[in-house]
N, C-alpha and C positions, 0 to 999 in steps of 0.2 A: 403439070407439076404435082397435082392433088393424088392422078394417080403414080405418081413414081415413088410420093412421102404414103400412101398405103400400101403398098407394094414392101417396101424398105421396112415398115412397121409389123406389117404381116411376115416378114423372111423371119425378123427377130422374134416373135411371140415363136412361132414354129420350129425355130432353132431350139428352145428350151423345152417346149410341148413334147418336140418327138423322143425325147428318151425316154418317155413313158414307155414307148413301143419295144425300147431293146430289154431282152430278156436278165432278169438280174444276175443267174447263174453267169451268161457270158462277160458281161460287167467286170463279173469278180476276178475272173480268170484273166481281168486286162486291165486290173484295178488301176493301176500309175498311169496307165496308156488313156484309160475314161479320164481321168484327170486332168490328165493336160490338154486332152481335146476339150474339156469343157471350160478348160480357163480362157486357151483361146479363141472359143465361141463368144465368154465373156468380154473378152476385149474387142475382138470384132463387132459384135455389136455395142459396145458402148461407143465404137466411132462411128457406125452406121445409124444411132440416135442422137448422137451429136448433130449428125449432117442435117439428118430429118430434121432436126429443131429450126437448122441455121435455116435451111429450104420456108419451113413455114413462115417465119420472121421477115424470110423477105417477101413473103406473098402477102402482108399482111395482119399475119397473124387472128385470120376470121378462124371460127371455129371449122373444122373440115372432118366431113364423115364420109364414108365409106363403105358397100356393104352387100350382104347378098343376102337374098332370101325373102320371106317375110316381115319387110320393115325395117329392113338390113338389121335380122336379128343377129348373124355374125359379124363384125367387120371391126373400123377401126373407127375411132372418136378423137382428133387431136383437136384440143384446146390448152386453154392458159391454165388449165388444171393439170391433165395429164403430160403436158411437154416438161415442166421439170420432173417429176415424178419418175417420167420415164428416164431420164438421165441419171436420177435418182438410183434408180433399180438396177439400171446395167449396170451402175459405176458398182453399188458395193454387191452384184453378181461378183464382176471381177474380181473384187478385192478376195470378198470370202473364200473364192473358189482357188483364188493363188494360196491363201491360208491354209485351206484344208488338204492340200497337197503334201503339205510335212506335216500338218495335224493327224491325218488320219494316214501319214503311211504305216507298211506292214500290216495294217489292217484287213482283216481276209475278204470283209465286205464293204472293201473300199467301194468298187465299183456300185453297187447299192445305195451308197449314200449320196455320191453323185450323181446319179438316176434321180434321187429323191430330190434333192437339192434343185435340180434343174427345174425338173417338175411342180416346184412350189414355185420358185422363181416365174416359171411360164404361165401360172394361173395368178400369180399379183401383177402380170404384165398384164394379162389377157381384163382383168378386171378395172385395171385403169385406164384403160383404151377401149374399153367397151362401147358401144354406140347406142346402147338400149338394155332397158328391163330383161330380158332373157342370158346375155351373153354378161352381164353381171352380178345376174342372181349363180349361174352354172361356175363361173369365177370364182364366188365369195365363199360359193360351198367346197370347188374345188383346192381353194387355195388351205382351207383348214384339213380336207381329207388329207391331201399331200405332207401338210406339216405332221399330221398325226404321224404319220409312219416316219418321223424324224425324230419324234418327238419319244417314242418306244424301239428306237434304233436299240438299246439294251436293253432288255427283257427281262432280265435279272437281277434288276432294279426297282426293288416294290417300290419305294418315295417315288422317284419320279414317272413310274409306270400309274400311280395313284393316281397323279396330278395331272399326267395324258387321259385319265378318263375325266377327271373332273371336267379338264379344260372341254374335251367330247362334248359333255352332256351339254355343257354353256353353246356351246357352239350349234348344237340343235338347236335350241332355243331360240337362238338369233336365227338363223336358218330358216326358221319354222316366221319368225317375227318378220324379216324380210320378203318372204314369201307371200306372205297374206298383205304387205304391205303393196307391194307392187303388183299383187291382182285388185285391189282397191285402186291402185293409180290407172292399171289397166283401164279396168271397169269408170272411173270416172271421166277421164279424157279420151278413153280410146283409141291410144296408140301406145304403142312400147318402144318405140324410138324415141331418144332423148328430146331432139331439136323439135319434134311435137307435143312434148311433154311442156316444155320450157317455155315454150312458144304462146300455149294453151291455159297457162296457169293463172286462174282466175282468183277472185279475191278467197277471204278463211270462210270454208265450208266445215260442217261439221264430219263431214268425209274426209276431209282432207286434213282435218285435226287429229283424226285417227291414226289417218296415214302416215302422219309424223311423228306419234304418238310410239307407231309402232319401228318406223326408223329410228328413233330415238332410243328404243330400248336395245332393238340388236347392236349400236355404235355403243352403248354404255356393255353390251356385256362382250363384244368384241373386243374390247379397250381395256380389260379388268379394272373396271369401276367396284370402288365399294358398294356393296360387303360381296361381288363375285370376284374379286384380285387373288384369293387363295391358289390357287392355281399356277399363277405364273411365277411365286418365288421358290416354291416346290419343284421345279422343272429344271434345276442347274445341272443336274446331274448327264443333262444331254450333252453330247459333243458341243465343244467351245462353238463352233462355226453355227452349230445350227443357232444357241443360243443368240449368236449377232443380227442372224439373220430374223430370228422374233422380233427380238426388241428393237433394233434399228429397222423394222421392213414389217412386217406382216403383225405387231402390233397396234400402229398406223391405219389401219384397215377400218375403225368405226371414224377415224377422223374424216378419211376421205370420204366416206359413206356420206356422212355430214355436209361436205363442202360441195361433194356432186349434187345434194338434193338441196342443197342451200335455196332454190325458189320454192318448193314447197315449204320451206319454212320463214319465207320471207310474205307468204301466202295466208299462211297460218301458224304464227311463231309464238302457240302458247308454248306445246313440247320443250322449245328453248329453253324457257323458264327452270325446267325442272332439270335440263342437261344441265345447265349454269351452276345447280346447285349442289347437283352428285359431283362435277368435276372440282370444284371448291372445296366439296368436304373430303372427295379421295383426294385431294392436295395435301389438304391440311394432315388430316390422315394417316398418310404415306408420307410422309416429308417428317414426323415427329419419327414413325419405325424406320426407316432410312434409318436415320442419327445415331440410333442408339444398336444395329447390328454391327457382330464382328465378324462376320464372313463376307468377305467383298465379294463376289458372284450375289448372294442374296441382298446385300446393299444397294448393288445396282439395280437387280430388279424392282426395289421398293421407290428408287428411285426413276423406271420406269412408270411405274403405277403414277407417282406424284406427278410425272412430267407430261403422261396420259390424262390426268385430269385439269392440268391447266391446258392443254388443250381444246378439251370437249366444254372449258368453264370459256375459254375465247370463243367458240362456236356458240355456245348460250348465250354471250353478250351481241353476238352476231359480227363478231371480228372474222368471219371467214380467210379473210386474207392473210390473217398474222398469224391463225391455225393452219395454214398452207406453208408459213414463213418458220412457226415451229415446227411442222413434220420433218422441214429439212433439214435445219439445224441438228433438231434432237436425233437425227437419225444419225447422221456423220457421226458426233458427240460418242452415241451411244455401243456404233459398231466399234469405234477405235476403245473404247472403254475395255469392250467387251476384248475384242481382240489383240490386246496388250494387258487383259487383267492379270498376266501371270509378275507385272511390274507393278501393278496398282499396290499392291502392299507397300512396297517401297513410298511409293507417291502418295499414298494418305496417312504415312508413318510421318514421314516429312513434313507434308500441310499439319498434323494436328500437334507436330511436338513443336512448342513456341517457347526457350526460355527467355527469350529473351521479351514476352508479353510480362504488363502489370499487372498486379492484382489487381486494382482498382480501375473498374471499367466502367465506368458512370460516364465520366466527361466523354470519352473515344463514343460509347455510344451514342448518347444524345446529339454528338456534332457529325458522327457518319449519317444518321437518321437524315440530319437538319440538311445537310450538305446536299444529299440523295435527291430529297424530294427539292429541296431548290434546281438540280441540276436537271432533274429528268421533266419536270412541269413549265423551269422556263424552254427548256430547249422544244419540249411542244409547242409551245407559247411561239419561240421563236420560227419554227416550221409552219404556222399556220394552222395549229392542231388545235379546235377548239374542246375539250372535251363533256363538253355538255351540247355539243353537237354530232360527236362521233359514237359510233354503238359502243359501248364496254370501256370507253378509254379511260375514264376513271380508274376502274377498280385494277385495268391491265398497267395506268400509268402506276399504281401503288404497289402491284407484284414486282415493277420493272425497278423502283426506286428504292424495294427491302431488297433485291438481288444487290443491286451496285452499296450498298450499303455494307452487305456481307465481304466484298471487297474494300472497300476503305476500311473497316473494323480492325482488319487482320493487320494496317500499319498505322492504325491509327494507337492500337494497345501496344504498339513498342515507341513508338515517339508523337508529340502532342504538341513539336515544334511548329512557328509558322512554316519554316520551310517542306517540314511534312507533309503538314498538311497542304500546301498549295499543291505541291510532287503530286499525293495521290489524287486532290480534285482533278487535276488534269488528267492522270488515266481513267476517273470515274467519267469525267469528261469526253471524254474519247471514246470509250465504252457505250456510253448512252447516246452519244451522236451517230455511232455505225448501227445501232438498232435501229434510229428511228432513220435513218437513211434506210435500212432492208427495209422497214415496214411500208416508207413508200414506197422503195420499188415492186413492195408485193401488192400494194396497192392499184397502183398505175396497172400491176402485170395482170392481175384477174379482174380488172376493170370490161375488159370485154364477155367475159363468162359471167358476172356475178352481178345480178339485181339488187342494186342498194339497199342492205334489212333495215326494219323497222328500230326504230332507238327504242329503247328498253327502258322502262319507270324508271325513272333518276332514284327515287326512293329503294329499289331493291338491287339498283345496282351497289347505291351507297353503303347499302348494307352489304353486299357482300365485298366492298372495299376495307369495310369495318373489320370484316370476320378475317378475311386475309393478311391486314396490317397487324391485329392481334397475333394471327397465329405463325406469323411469320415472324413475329416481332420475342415470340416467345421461341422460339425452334434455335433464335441467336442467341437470347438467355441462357437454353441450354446448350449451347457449344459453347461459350467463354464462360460459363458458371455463375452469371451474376443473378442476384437476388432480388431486381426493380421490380418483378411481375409478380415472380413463383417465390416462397419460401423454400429454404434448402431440402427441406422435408417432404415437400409438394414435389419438388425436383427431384430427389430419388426414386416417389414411390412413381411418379409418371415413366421415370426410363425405365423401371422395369417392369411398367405394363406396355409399353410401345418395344421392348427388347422381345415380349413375349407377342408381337401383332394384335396387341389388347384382346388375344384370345380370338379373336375371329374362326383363325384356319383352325381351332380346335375346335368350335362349334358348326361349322363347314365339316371336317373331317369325321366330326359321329352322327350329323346328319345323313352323309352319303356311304357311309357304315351302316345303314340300315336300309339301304337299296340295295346292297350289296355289291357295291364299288369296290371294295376293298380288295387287293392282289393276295390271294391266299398266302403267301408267303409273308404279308407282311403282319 
């Protein structure tokens, strides 16, 4: 059975890999015709990793490699990491590639961008199925070259031709970061197969605090963490579809980095610390410039960037599995965003015209606050959830209880009745009990892959509970206007330092101005 689900695995990475091979000129000349072969490759396999999944589920669900060569440097790695993932990837192939069929028709280099498209596709498959150090370092580089030439599909676009080198140069960087990393894991365990790697991992060396040190930095700048996020809200200008396929797919990429090396840093989980900290503060960050753009393509990126770093801040706390539970979510979330933004106008014209809200928002707040955190802390309480025994739950259960909060506010400012209020406790209710039902079952689900991390100082985690109820708490202040935190005056001059990215990409932008980044034409 182990080899029919590598077999099945390997058809599909090779399905997207080989249009590398076919020539772009003939492509073009069969532009509708590559389309729709490549939609139907997408669907075909995403029934052919369905199956593979169902196959492994019933064998067990032990981790299954596969491979050839040296260490099986090529092959296949199916685990509780890679099997959603992989469902993951085929589903929104499909989706994207039915989209870009009337996206990009008449286009002369259709067939070109399906070529491309496949081929990035095929290196985020190949990367999360990898079985070892070699066929994930050639992935992670590959998967960024391929985006590249998606990403400068128009040429005659200095903005976003800018922002394709910026994102380049970052990408080296991690590149170059991953590299040295994984010859330090080499060189310390000596093997570059996974299941030896994982196998072998010994208590925190100072080798190996390196080693994390330096995965750590490629996930932060894979991920466009502050202050390297410049880059990704710059790039709208590319085709709708590729767009989707960043932010929902190959943004992702320092997460997983993270969750695959999860025992090296369960080994030596200082690096953690510092992820925790960057992913906190691009939160906070991101989530204030979010608020205050008014072009929905770059709203949503900013709100990529924010949802980026509460991930890489659940990996710091050492919640691997709830950072596997958001890549999947925010990935769905984020393709349908993307790939219906030609309505999102409509739909955030609507969320934010309310007259029928009061001016006086004191009481609605303090009792969506009150409400929040009772719901979301008993209903742990009621799961079994102790949080002064689980990595991060604190400061994750405090993000989980401002979110559902954001949702009672919104009926809580047009009526303050009991019966209101009961109405929305029950779908706040609801709400928070489907999270913590998927977190168990992310729990349960990478309980075979995933080495119990180390719980993390109660002291800095509370503190970065602190920091996130503050600035979560103020991000509300500034969507309903009230004056509990910020003074009115505080609150203008902040939206229009976060309208401008408090200046960051202009200090980015004349930095790599003088490397000579810059597209002559711009």
């Amino acid at each position: 059975m182990n080899t029919l689900i590598a077999f099945t695995l390997l058809s599909i990475t090779l399905a997207y890999l080989v249009w590398l091979f076919f020539p772009s000129r003939s492509l073009n000349r069969r532009g509708a015709r590559s389309a729709v072969w490549a939609e139907r490759i997408a669907w075909g396999t995403l029934l052919a990793a369905g199956a593979s999944v169902a196959l492994w589920m019933a064998n067990g669900r032990a981790p299954s490699t596969w491979g050839l060569g040296f260490e099986s440097f090529l092959g296949i790695r199916f685990d509780a990491l890679s099997t959603p993932l992989l469902v993951l990837v085929c589903f929104l192939a499909a989706i994207i590639l039915r989209f870009s069929r009337n996206y990009m028709a008449g286009d002369p280099r259709k067939g070109e961008f399906v070529k491309w498209i496949c081929a990035t596709l095929g290196c985020v498959l190949a990367l999360i199925l990898a079985p070892g150090l070699i066929q994930f370092a050639a992935a992670w580089i590959g998967t960024s070259l391929s985006l590249h030439r998606l990403l400068v599909y128009f040429p005659n676009r200095p903005g976003t031709l800018f922002s394709a080198r910026k994102k380049f140069l970052l990408s080296r960087i991690a590149d170059i970061a991953v590299i040295a990393a994984f010859v330090g894991l080499y060189q310390t365990i000596g093997s570059q197969n996974f299941s030896a790697i994982f196998a072998q991992m010994s208590a925190e060396s100072e080798r190996l605090l390196w080693i994390g040190s330096l995965i750590a930095l490629a996930a932060v700048l894979k991920s466009a963490q502050f202050p390297f996020h410049t880059w990704l809200p710059d790039t709208m200008g590319t085709p709708t579809p590729v767009s989707a396929l960043m932010h929902a797919g190959i943004i992702n990429a320092g997460g997983v980095l993270l969750i695959r090396f999860a025992p090296v840093f369960v080994a030596a989980p200082g690096p953690l610390y510092a992820v925790a900290v960057v992913g906190a503060l691009t939160a906070v960050f991101a989530s204030f410039v979010m608020l205050s753009q008014t072009s929905v393509k770059r709203g949503l990126a900013y709100s990529t960037i924010a949802q980026m770093g509460f991930m890489l801040m659940q990996c710091g706390l050492g919640a691997f599995h709830l950072a596997l539970l958001h890549i999947l979510a925010h990935s769905l979330y984020k393709a349908h965003s993307f790939l219906s933004s030609g309505s999102t106008v409509h739909t955030i014209d609507t969320l934010s015209t309310d007259s029928k809200a009061k001016h006086e928002v004191h009481l609605p707040l303090f009792a969506a606050v009150a409400i929040s955190f009772i719901i979301v802390f008993g209903l742990a309480w009621a799961f079994g959830i102790n949080p002064s025994q689980k990595p991060g739950m604190i400061a994750l259960g405090v993000v989980v209880a401002m979110a559902t909060t954001q949702l009672l506010l919104r009926q809580l400012r047009r009526d303050v009745s009991p019966a209101c209020i009961l109405r929305v406790t029950a779908v706040a209710f609801s709400v928070a009990t489907v999270y913590l039902v998927l977190a168990s079952l992310a729990a349960w689900w990478m309980e075979p892959s995933l080495t119990p991390a180390p719980l993390t100082s109660k002291g800095f985690e509370l503190t970065v509970a602190g920091i996130m109820f503050l600035a979560l708490a103020t991000t509300l202040q500034l969507q309903i206007g009230s004056r509990i935190l910020i003074p009115l005056r505080l609150r203008d001059a902040l939206y229009v330092h976060a309208l401008n990215g408090f200046y960051i990409n202009i200090l980015a932008n004349r930095i790599l101005k003088l490397v000579k980044l810059q597209p002559k034409r711009a």
